[in-house]
TORMAR-393024 format. One record per residue (C-alpha): x, y, z. Coordinates in steps of 0.001 Angstrom, whole numbers, plus 500000, padded with zeros to 6 digits. Example, Ala and Ser with C-alpha at 12.3 -4.5 7.8 and 13.67 -1.06 7.14 Angstrom:
% TORMAR-393024
512300495500507800
513670498940507140
This chain:
% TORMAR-393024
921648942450786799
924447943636784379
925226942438781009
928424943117778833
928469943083775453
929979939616774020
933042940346771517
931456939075768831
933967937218766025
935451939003763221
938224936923762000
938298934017760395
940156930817762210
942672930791759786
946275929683760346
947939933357760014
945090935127762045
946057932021764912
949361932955764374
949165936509764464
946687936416767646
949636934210769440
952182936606768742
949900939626770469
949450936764773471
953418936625774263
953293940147773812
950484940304776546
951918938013778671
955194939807778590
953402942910779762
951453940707782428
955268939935783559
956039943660783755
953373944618785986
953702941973788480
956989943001789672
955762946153791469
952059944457791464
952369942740795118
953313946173796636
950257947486795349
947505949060797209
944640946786797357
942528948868794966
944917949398792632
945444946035792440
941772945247791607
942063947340788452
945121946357787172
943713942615787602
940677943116786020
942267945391783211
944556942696782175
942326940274782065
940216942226780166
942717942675777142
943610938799777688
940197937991776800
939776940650773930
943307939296772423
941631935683772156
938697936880771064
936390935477774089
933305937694774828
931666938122778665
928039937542779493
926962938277782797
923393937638784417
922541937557788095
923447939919790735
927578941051791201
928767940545795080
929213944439796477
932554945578797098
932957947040800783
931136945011802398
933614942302804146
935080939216802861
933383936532800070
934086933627798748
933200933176795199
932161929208794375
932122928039790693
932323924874788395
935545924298786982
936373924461783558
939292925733782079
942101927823782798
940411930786781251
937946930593784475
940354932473786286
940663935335784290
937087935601782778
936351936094786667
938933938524787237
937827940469784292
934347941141786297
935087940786789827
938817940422790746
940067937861793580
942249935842795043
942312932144793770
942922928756795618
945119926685792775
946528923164792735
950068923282793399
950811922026789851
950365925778788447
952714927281790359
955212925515788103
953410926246784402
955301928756782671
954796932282782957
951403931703784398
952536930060786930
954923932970788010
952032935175787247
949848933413789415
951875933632792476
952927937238792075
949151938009792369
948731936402795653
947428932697793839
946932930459797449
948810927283796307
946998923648797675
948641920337797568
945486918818797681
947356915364798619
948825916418801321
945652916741803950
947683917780807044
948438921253805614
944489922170804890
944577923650808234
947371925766807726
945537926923804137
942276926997805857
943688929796808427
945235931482805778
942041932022803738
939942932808807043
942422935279808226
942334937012803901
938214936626804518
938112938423808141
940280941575805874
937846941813803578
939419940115800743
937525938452797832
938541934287797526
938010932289794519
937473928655794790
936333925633792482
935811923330794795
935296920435792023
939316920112792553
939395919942788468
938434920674785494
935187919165783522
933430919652780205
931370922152781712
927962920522780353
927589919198784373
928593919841787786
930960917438789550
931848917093793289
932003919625795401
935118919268798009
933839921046801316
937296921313803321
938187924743801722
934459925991802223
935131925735806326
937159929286806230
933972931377805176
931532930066807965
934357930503810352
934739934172809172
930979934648808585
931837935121804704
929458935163802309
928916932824799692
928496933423796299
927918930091793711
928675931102790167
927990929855787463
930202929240784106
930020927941780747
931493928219777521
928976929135774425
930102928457770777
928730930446767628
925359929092768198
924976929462771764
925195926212772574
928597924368774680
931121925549773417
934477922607773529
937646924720772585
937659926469776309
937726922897778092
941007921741780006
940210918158780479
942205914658780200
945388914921778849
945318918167776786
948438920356777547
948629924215778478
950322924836775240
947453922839773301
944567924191775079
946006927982773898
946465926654770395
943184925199770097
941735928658771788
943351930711769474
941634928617765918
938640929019767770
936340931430765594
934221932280768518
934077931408772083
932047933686774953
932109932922778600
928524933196780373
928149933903783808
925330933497786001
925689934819789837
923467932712792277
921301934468795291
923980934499797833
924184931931800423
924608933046804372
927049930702806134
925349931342809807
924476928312811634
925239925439808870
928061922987807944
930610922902805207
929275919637803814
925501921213803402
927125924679802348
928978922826799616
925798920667798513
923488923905798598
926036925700796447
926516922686794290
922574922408793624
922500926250792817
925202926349789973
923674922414788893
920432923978788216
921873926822786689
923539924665783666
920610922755783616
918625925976782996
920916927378779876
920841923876778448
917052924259778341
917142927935777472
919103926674774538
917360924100773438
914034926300773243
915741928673771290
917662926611769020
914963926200765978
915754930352765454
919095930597767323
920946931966763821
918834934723763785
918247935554767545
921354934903769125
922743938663769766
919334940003770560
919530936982773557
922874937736774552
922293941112774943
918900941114776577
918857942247780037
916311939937780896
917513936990783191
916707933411781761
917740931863785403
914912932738787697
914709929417788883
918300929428790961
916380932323792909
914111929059794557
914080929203797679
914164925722798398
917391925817797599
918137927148801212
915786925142803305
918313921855802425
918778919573805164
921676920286807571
């Protein structure tokens, strides 16, 4: 288990400070824009650090802190596909601050700007999730990146929730890691305010915009980003549908088990909440069940 210091808040969400901690953003992304010309040409290592470098600084220049619990999938040891819930477009780079990868991505982001350039410069896999005849064509794609040894990243809700539940869990895109005898990894992510409880200002949902959701990030006094890696699940011998549902249980009970975590501690959460964050004692022993892997096939 490793735990990172949160960033904890020091500036007040003041107008100028928002204003001031936008301005560093552009200049952030305009560096981001910099390094992905060569970036693609890269050696694969190289690339891993300057991915999870920037991201880094991203995070630290909107003052969003990391948590980590759980177990971090080895590097060096063939391909994985990393499975978490959905929740905002920060997901991608709060995991690419820890463990850098490759990310599946609606084909609407290819088009957002600057990010969306970004994205594909860094080797985003693009989905038009409407158009079912070319999930083979993706699906080969990702097995053949998984057989290589590369690291996938996939939210297989297909969008974005509040992050207080799991939704669906769209199987089609798990196929390419039990056909390249991947491993699994279910993660789990939520968004904690000042408290420690949900925190709102990270959430993409309905119809808030990309410019909004970075607006409202940036008045946000402080946000941190917990995640929780799962026991990893083995892909010999089952089916997409029951690899999806096992992994879908795992990161379910794993919310469930901060919300209650939470709610024990609220009473003296004012006082205790940066001894708990930076305990290195796990409060999700439960996703360890074994039950979990003995679901019906």
């Amino acid at each position: 288990m490793k735990v990172r210091k949160p960033i904890m808040d020091r500036h007040p969400g003041n107008l100028t400070v928002s204003v001031f901690r936008g301005a560093r953003l552009a200049l952030h992304l305009c560096y981001g824009l910099l390094l992905a010309v060569p970036y693609p040409h890269l050696d694969k290592s190289t690339q891993r650090r300057v991915m999870k470098s920037w991201s880094k600084q991203l995070l630290t220049l909107l003052n969003i802190g990391i948590q980590i619990e759980g177990q971090q999938p080895p590097r060096g040891e063939g391909g994985c596909l990393l499975v978490a819930n959905h929740v905002s477009w920060l997901d991608i780079y709060v995991l690419n601050a820890i463990h850098p990868a490759q990310f599946i991505a609606k084909s609407e982001v290819r088009h957002w700007p600057v990010v969306g350039w970004l994205a594909k410069r860094c080797g985003t896999i693009f989905i038009e999730r409407a158009l079912r005849q070319k999930t083979s064509s993706i699906n080969r794609q990702i097995g053949l990146l998984l057989q290589q040894g590369a690291c996938i990243g996939l939210f297989p809700e297909g969008t974005t929730t509040d992050g207080k539940q799991v939704g669906h869990f769209h199987s089609a895109l798990i196929q390419p890691a039990i056909d390249a005898g991947a491993r699994v990894h279910p993660m789990v992510l939520r968004y904690q305010g000042e408290n420690g409880g949900p925190g709102s200002a990270a959430a993409f949902i309905g119809a808030t915009t990309l410019v909004q959701s970075i607006w409202r990030i940036l008045r946000c006094r402080q946000l941190n980003a917990l995640v929780v890696f799962t026991p990893v699940l083995a892909t010999a011998g089952v089916d997409r549908r029951s690899l999806a549902r096992t992994a879908q249980i795992a990161i379910a009970l794993g919310l469930q088990n901060i919300g209650m975590a939470h709610q024990a501690d609220e009473p003296q959460a004012a006082s205790t909440l940066t001894q708990a964050m930076l305990s290195s004692q796990s409060a999700y022993a439960l996703l360890v069940d074994p039950l979990l892997h003995r679901l019906p096939k």
